[in-house]
VEXVO-131710 format. One line per 8 residues: for each residue z, x, y of N, C-alpha, C, CB. Coordinates in pm, 1 decimal, padded with zeros to 6 digits. Glycine has a CB too. Layout:
# residues N
Z X Y Z X Y Z X Y Z X Y ~ ...
//
This chain:
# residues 192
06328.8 11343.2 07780.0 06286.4 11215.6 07833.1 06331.5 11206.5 07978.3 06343.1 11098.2 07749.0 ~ 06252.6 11172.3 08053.8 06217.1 11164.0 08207.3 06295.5 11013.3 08223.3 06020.3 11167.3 08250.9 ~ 06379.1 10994.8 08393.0 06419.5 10855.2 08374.8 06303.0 10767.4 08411.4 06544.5 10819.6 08460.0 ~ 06153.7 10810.5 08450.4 06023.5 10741.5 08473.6 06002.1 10744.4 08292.8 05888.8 10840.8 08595.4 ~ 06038.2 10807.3 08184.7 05981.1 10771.7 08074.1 06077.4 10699.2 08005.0 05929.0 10875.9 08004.5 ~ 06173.7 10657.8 08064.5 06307.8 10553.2 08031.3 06215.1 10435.3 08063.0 06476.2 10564.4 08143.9 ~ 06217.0 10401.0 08201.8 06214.2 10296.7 08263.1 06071.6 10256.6 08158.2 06211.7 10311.8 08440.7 ~ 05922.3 10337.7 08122.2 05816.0 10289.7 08073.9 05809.6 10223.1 07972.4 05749.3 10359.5 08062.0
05972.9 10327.2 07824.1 05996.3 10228.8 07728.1 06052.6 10156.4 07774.8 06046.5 10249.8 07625.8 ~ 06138.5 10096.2 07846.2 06238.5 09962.6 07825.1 06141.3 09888.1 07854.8 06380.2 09932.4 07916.1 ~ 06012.6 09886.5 07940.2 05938.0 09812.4 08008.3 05823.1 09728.1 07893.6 05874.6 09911.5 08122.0 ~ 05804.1 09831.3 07811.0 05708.1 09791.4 07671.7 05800.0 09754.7 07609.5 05619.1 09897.9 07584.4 ~ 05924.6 09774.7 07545.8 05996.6 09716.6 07502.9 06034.0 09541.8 07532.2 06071.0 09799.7 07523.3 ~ 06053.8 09570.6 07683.6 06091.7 09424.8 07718.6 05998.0 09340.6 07697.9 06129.2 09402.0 07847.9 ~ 05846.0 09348.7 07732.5 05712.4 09334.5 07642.3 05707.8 09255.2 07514.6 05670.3 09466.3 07598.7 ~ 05743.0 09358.5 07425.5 05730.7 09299.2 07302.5 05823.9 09212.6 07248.7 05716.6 09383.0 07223.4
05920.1 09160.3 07306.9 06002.0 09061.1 07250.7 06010.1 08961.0 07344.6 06131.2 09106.4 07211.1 ~ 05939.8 08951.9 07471.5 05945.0 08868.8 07518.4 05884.2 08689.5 07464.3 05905.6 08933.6 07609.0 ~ 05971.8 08620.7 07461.3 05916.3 08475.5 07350.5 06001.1 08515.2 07250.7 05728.9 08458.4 07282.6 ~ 06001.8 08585.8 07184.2 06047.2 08641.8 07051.0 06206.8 08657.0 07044.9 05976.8 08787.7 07026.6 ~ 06236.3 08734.9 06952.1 06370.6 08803.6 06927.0 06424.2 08885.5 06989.2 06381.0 08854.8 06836.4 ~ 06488.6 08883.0 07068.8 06574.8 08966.5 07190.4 06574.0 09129.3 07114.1 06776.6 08888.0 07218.6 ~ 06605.5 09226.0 07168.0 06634.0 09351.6 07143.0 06780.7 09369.4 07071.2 06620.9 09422.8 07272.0 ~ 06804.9 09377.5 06989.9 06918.8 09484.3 06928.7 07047.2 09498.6 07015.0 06855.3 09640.3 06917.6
06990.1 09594.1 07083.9 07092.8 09674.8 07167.0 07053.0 09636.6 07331.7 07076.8 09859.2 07129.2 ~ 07108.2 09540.0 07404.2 07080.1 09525.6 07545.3 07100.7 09666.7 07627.2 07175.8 09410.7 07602.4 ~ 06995.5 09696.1 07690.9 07055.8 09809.0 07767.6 06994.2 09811.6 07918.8 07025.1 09952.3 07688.0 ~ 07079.0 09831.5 07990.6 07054.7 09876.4 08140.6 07201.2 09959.2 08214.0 07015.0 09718.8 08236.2 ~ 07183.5 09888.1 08356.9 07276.3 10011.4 08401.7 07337.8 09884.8 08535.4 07166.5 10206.3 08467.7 ~ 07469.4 09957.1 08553.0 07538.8 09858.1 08678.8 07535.8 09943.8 08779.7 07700.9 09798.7 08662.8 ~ 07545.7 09909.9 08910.9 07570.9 09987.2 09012.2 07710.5 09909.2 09088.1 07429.6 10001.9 09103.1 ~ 07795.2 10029.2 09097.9 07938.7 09923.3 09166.9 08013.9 10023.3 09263.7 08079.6 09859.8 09023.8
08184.1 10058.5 09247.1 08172.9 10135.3 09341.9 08209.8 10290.6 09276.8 08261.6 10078.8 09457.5 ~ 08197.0 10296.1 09131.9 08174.1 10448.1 09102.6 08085.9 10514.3 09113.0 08188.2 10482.2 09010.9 ~ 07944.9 10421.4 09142.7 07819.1 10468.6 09132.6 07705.4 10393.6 09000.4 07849.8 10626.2 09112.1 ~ 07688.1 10453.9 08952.4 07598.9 10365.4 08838.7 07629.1 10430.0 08699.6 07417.3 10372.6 08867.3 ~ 07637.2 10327.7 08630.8 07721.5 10306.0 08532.3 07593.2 10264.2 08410.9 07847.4 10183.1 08578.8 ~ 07614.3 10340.7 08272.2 07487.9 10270.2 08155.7 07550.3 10167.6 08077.6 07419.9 10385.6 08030.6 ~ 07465.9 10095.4 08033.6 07569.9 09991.2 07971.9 07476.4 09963.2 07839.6 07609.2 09833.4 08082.1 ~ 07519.0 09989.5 07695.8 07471.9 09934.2 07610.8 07535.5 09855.1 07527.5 07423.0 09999.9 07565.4
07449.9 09706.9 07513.0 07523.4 09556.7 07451.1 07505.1 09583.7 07300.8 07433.8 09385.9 07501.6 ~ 07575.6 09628.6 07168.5 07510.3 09551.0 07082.3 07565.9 09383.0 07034.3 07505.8 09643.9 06970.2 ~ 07539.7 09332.3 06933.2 07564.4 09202.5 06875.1 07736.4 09224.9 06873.7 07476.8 09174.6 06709.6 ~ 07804.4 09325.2 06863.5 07951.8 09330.1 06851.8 07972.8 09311.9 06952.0 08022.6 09430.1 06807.3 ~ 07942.9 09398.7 07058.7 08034.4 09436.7 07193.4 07947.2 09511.2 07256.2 08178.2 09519.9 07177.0 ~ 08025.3 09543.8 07373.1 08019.2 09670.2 07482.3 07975.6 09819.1 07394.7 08198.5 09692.4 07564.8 ~ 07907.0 09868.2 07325.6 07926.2 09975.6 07315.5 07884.0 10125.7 07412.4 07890.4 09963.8 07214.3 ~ 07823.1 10083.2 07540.8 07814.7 10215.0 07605.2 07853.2 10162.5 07763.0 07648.2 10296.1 07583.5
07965.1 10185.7 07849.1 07988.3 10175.1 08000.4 08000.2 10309.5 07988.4 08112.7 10084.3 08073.9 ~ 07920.7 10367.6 08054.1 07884.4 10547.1 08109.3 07859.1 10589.6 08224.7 07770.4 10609.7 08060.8 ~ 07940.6 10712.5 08259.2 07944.1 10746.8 08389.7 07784.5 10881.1 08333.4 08145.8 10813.9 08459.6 ~ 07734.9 10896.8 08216.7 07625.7 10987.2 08164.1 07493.9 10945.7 08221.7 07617.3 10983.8 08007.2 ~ 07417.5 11061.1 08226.0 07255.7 10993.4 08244.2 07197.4 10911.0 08159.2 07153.0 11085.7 08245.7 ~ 07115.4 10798.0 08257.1 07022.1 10687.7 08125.1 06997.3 10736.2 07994.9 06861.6 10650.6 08162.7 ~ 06875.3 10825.1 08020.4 06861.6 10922.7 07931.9 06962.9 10929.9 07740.8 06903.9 11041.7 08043.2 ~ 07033.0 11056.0 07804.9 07170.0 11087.8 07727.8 07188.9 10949.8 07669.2 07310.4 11142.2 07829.3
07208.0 10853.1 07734.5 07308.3 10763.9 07670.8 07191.0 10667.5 07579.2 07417.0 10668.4 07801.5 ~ 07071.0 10644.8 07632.1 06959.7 10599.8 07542.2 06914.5 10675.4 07438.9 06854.3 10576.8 07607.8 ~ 06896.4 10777.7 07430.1 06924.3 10886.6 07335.0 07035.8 10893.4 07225.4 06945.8 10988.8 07409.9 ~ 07133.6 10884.3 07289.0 07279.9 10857.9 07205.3 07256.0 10680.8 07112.4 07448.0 10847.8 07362.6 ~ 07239.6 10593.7 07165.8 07223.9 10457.8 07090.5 07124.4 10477.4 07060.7 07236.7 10329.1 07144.5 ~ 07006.6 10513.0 07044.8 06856.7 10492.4 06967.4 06975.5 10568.9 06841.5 06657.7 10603.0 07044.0 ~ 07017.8 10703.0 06846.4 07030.3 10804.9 06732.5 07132.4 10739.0 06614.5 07096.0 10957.7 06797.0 ~ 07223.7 10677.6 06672.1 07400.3 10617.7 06630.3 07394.5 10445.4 06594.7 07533.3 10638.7 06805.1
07301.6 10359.3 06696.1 07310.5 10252.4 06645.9 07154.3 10176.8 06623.5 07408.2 10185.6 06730.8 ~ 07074.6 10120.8 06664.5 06935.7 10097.4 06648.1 06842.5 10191.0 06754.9 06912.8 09938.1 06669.4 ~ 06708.7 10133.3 06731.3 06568.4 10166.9 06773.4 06535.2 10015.2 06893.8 06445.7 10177.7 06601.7 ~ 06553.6 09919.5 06816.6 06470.7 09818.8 06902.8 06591.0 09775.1 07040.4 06417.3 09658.2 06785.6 ~ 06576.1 09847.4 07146.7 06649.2 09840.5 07220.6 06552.4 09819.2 07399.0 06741.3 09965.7 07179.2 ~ 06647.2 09697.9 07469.9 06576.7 09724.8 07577.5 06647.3 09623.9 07676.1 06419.7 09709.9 07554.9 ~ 06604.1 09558.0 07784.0 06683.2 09461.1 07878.0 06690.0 09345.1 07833.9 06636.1 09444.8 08005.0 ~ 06845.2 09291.9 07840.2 06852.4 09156.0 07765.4 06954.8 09091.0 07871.5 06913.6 09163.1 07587.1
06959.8 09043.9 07970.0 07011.6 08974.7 08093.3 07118.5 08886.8 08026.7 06893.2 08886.0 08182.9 ~ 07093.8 08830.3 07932.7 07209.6 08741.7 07906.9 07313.7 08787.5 07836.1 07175.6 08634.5 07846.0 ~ 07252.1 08942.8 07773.6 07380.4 08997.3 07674.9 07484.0 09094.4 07847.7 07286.6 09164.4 07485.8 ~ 07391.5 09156.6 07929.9 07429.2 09237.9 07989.3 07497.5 09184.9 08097.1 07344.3 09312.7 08008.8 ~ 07478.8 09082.2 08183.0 07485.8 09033.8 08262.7 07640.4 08976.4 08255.9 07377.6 08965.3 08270.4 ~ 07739.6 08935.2 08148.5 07872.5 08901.1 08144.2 07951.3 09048.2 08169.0 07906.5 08823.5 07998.7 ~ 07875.1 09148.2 08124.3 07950.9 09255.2 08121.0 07993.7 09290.3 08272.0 07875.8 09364.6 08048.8 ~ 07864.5 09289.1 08329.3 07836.8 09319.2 08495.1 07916.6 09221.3 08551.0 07673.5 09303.1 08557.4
07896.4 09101.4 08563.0 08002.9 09020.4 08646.4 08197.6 09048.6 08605.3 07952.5 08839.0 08606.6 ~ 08182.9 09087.0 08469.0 08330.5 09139.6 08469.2 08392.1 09291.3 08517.1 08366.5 09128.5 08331.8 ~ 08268.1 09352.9 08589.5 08283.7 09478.9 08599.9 08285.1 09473.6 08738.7 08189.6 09565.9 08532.4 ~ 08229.6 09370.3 08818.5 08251.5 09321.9 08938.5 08380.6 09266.0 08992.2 08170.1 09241.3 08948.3 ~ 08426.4 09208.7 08893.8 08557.8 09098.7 08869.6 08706.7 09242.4 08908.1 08556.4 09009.0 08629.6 ~ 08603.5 09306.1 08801.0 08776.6 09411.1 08736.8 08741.4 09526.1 08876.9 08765.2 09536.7 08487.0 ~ 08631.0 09544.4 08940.8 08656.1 09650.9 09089.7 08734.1 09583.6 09170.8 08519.3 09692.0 09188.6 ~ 08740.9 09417.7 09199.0 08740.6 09390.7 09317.8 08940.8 09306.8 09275.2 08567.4 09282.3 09376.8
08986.8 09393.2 09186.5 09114.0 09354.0 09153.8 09164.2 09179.7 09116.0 09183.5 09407.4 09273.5 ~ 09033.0 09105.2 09006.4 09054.9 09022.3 09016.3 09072.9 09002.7 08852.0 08977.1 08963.9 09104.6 ~ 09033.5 09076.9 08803.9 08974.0 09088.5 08631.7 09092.4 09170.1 08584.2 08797.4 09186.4 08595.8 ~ 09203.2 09123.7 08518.9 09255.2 09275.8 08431.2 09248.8 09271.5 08306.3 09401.1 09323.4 08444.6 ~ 09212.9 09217.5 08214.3 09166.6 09272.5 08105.7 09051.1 09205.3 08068.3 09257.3 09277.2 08009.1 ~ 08931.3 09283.9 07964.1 08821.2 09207.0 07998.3 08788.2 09153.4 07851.0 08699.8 09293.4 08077.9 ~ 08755.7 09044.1 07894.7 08709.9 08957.5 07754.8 08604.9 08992.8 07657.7 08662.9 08829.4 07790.3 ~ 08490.4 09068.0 07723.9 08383.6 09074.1 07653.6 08437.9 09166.6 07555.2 08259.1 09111.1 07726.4
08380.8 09163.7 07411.4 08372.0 09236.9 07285.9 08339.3 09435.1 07321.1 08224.7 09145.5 07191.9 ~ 08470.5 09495.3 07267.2 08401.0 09633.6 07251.0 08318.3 09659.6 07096.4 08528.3 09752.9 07269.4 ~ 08273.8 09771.0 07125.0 08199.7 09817.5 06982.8 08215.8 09940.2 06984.8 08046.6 09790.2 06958.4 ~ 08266.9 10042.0 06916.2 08271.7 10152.8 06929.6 08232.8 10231.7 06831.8 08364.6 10173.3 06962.8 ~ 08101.9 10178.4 06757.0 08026.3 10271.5 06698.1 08008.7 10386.2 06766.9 07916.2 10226.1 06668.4 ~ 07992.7 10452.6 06850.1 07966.4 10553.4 06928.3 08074.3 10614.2 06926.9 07921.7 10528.8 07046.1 ~ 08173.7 10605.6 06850.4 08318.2 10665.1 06878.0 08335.6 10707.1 06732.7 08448.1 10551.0 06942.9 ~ 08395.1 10868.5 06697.2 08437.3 10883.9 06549.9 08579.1 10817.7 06536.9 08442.7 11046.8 06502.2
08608.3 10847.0 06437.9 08703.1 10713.7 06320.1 08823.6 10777.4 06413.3 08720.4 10737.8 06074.1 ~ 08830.2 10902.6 06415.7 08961.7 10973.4 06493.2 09001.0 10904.3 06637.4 08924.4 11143.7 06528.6 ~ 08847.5 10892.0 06731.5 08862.5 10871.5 06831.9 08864.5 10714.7 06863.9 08782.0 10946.3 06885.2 ~ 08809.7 10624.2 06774.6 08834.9 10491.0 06768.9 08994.3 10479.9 06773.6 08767.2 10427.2 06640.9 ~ 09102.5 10541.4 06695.5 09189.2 10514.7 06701.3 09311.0 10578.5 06800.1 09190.2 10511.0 06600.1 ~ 09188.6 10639.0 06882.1 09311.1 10676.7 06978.4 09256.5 10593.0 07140.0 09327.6 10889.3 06993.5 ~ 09081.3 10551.6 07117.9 09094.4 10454.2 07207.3 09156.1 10312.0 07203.6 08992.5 10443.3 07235.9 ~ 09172.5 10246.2 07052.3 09239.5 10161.1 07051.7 09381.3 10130.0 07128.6 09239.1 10160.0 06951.6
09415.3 10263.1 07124.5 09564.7 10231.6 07183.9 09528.1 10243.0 07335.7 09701.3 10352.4 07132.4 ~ 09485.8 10330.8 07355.9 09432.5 10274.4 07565.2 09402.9 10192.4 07551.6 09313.9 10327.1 07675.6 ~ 09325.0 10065.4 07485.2 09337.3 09921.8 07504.3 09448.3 09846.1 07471.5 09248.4 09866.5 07445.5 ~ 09600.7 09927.1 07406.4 09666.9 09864.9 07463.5 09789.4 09868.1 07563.4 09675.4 09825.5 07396.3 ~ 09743.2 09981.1 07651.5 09789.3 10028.1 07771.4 09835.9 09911.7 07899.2 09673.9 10119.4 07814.5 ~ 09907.6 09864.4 07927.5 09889.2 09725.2 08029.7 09785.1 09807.4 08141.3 10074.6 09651.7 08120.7 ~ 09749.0 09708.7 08203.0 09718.6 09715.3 08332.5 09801.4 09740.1 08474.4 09669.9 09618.1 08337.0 ~ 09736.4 09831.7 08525.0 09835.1 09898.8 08610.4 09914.9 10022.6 08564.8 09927.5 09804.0 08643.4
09916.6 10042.4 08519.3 10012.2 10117.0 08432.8 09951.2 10251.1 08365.9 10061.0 10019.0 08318.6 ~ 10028.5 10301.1 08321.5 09994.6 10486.0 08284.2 10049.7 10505.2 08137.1 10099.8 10621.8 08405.7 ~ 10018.5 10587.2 08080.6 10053.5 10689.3 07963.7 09994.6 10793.4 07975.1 10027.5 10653.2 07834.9 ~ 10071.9 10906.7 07857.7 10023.6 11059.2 07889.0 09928.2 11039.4 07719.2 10195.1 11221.7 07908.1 ~ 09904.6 11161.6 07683.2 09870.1 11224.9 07541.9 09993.2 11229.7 07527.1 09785.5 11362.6 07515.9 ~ 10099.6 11259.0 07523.9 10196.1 11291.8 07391.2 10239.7 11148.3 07378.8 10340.7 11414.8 07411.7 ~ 10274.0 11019.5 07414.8 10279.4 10901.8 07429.1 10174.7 10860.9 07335.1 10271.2 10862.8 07561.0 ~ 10032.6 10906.8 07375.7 09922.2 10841.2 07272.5 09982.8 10883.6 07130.5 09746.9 10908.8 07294.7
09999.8 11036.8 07147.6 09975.7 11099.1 06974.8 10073.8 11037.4 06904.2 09996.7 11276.6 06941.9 ~ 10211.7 11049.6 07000.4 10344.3 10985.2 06900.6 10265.3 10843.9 06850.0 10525.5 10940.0 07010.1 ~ 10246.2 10763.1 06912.8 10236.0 10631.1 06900.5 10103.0 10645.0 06751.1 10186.2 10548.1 07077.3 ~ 10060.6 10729.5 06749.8 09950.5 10714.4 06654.0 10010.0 10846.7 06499.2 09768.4 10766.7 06762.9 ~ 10124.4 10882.9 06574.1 10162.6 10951.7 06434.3 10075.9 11075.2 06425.5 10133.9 10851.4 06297.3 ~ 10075.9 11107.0 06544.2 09993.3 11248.3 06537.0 10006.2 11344.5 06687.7 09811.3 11204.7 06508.3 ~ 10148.1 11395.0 06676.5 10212.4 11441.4 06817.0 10175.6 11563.6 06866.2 10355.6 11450.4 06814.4 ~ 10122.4 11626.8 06741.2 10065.3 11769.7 06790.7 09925.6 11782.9 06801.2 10103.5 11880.5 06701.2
09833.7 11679.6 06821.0 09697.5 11671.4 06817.2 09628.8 11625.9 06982.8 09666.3 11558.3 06692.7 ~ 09684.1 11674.8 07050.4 09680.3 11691.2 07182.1 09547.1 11730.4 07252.0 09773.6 11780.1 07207.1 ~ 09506.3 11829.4 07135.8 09339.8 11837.6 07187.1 09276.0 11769.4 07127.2 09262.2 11956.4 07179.3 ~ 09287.6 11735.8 07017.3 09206.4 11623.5 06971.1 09212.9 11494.2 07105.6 09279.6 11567.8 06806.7 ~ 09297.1 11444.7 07079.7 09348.1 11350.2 07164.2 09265.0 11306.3 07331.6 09492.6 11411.0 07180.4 ~ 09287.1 11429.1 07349.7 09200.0 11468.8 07456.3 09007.0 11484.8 07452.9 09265.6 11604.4 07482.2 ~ 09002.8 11507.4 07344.9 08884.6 11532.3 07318.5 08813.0 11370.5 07315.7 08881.6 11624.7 07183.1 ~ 08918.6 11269.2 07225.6 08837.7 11182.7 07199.9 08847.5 11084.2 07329.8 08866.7 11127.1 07063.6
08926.3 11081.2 07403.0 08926.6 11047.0 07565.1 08843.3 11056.9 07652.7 08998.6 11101.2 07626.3 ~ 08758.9 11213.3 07645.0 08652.5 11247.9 07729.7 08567.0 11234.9 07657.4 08646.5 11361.7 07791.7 ~ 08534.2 11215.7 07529.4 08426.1 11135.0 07467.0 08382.2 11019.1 07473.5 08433.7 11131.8 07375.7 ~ 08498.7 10894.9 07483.0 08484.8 10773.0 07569.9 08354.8 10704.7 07560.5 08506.0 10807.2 07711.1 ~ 08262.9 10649.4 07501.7 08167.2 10623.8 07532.2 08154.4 10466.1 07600.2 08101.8 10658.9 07426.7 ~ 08268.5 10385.8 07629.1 08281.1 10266.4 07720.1 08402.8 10294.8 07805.4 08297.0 10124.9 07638.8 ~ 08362.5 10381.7 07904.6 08489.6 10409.5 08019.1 08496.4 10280.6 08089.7 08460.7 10542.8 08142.6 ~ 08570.9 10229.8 08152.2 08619.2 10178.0 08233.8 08682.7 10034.2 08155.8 08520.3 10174.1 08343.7
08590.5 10028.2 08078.2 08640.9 09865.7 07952.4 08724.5 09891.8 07864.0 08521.4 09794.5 07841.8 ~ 08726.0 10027.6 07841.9 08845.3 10083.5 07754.4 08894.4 10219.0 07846.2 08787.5 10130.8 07576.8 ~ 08991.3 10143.5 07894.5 09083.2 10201.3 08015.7 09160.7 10359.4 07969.3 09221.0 10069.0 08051.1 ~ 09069.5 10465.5 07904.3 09086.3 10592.7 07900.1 09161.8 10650.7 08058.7 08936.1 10651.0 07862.4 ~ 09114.9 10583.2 08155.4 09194.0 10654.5 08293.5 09295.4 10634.8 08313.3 09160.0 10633.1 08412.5 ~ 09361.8 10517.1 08200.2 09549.3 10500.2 08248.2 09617.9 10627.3 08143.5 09644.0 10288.3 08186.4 ~ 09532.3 10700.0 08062.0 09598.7 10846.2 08043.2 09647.2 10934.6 08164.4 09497.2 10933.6 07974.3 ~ 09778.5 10977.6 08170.9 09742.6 11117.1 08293.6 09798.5 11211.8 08198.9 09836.7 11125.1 08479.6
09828.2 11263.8 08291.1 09898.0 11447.2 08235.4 10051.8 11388.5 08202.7 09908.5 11619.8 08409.6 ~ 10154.8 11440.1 08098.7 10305.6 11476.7 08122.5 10335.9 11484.8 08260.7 10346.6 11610.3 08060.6 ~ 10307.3 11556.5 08330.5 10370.6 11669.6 08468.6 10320.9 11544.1 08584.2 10256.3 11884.2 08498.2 ~ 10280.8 11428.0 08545.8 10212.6 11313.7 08623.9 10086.5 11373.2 08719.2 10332.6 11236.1 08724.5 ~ 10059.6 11478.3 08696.5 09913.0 11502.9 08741.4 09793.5 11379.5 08697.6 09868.3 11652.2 08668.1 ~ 09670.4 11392.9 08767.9 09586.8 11253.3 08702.2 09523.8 11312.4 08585.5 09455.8 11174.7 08808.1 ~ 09466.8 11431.7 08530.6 09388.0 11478.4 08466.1 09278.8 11490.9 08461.4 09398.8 11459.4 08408.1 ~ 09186.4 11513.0 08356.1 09037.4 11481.2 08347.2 08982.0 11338.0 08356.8 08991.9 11529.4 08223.0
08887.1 11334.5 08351.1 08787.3 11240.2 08354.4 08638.8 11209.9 08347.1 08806.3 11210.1 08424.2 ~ 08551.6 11147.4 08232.6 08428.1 11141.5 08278.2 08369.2 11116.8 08397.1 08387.3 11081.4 08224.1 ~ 08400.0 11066.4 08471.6 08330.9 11031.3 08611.8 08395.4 11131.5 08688.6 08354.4 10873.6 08677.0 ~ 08496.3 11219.8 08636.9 08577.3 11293.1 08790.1 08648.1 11232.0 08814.2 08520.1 11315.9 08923.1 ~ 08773.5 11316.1 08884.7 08906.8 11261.0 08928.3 08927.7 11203.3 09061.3 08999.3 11358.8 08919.2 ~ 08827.8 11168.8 09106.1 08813.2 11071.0 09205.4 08758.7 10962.5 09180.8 08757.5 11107.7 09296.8 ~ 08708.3 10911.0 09060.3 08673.2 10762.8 09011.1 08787.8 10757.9 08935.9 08527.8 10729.4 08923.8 ~ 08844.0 10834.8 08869.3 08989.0 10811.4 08746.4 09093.5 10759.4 08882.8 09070.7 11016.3 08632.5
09144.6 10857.5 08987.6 09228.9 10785.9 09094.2 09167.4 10684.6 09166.3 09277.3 10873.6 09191.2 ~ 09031.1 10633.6 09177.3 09001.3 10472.0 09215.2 09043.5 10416.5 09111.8 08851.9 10419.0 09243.2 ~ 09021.1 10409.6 09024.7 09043.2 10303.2 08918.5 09166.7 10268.1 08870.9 08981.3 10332.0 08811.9 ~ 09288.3 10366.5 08931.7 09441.4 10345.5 08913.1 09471.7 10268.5 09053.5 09537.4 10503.8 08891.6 ~ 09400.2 10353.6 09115.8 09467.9 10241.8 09281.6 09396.9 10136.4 09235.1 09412.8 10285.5 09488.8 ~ 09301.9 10063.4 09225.8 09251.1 09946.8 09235.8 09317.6 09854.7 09162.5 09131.1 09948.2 09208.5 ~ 09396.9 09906.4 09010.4 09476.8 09846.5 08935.8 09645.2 09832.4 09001.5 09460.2 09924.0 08805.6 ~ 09660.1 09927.2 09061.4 09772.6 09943.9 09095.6 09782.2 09862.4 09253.2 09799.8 10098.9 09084.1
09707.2 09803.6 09343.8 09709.9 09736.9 09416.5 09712.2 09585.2 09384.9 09633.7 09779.5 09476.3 ~ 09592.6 09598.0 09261.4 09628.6 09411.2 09218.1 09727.9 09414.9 09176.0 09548.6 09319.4 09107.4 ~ 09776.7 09493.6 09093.3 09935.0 09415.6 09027.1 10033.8 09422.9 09120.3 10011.1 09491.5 08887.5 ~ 10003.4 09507.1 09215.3 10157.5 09480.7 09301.0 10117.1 09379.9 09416.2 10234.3 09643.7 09384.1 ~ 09980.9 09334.6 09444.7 09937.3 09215.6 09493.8 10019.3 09109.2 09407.8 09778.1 09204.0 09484.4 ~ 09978.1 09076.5 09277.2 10045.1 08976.8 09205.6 10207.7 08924.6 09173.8 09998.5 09003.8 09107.8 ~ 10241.3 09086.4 09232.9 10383.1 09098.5 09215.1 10480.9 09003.3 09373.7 10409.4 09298.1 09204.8 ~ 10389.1 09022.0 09454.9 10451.4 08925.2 09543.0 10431.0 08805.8 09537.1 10433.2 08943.1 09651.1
//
């Protein structure tokens, strides 16, 4: 699928429910300062902030959560203004609902705990695994991190390395070190 054969379904999509029953799964995309970002709403939550192609990630929610999917401004649009909020160091934790159908049972529970990472602030993998009772699962651990399928709302980048290196990252380690300075400037903004 072509992102001209993206844009044609969401477009018939948006079509057929217009008057009607909203779509399922809200989906579009933000542009901020990592670049552009996919975002899919369902009725739970957030389930896709992606540094992945439209594509991929429309592909991924048609397969994992529904079919009737397409632009829904009022589901998407809180997400975006908090994604605006949380670049510009004003937002630190974000209200809107996650969903992490898109996440296996393993990796749900190791993003849970990066949500409860403070803001500003860091942990490694061996920190995650202890805390989850699973100290030698390090690649796992890792695995389900760069699987991530809502980066930035579920703050996978306050992982680094032991050795305080930054590590991996879906977007690259130059959106993972924006997204620590940007945190790490508001809170020590707040701190004075």
């Amino acid at each position: 699928m072509t992102s001209g054969d993206l844009d044609a379904l969401l477009r018939v999509t948006s079509t057929t429910y217009r008057g009607q029953t909203p779509p399922d799964i809200a989906f579009g995309t933000y542009d901020g300062a990592l670049g552009r970002l996919v975002l899919a709403v369902t009725g739970k939550g957030v389930a896709a902030c992606s540094f992945e192609p439209e594509n991929a990630v429309f592909e991924l929610v048609t397969r994992h959560v529904g079919r009737f999917i397409g632009p829904d401004p009022r589901r998407l649009d809180p997400v975006r203004r908090e994604l605006d909020a949380y670049f510009s160091g004003r937002l630190r934790a974000f209200a809107t609902p996650v969903d992490l159908t898109l996440a296996t049972s393993f990796a749900r529970t190791v993003l849970q705990k990066t949500m409860a990472v403070p803001y500003g602030t860091t942990t490694t993998l061996e920190e995650i695994g202890a805390s989850i009772g699973r100290p030698r699962a390090l690649r796992a651990i890792g695995n389900a991190l760069a699987s991530n399928p809502v980066c930035v709302v579920v703050p996978c980048h306050r992982v680094v390395r032991e050795d305080g290196g930054i590590g991996d990252y879906a977007g690259g380690p130059a959106a993972k070190q924006h997204l620590l300075n940007v945190e790490q400037r508001a809170a020590a903004a707040a701190d004075r």
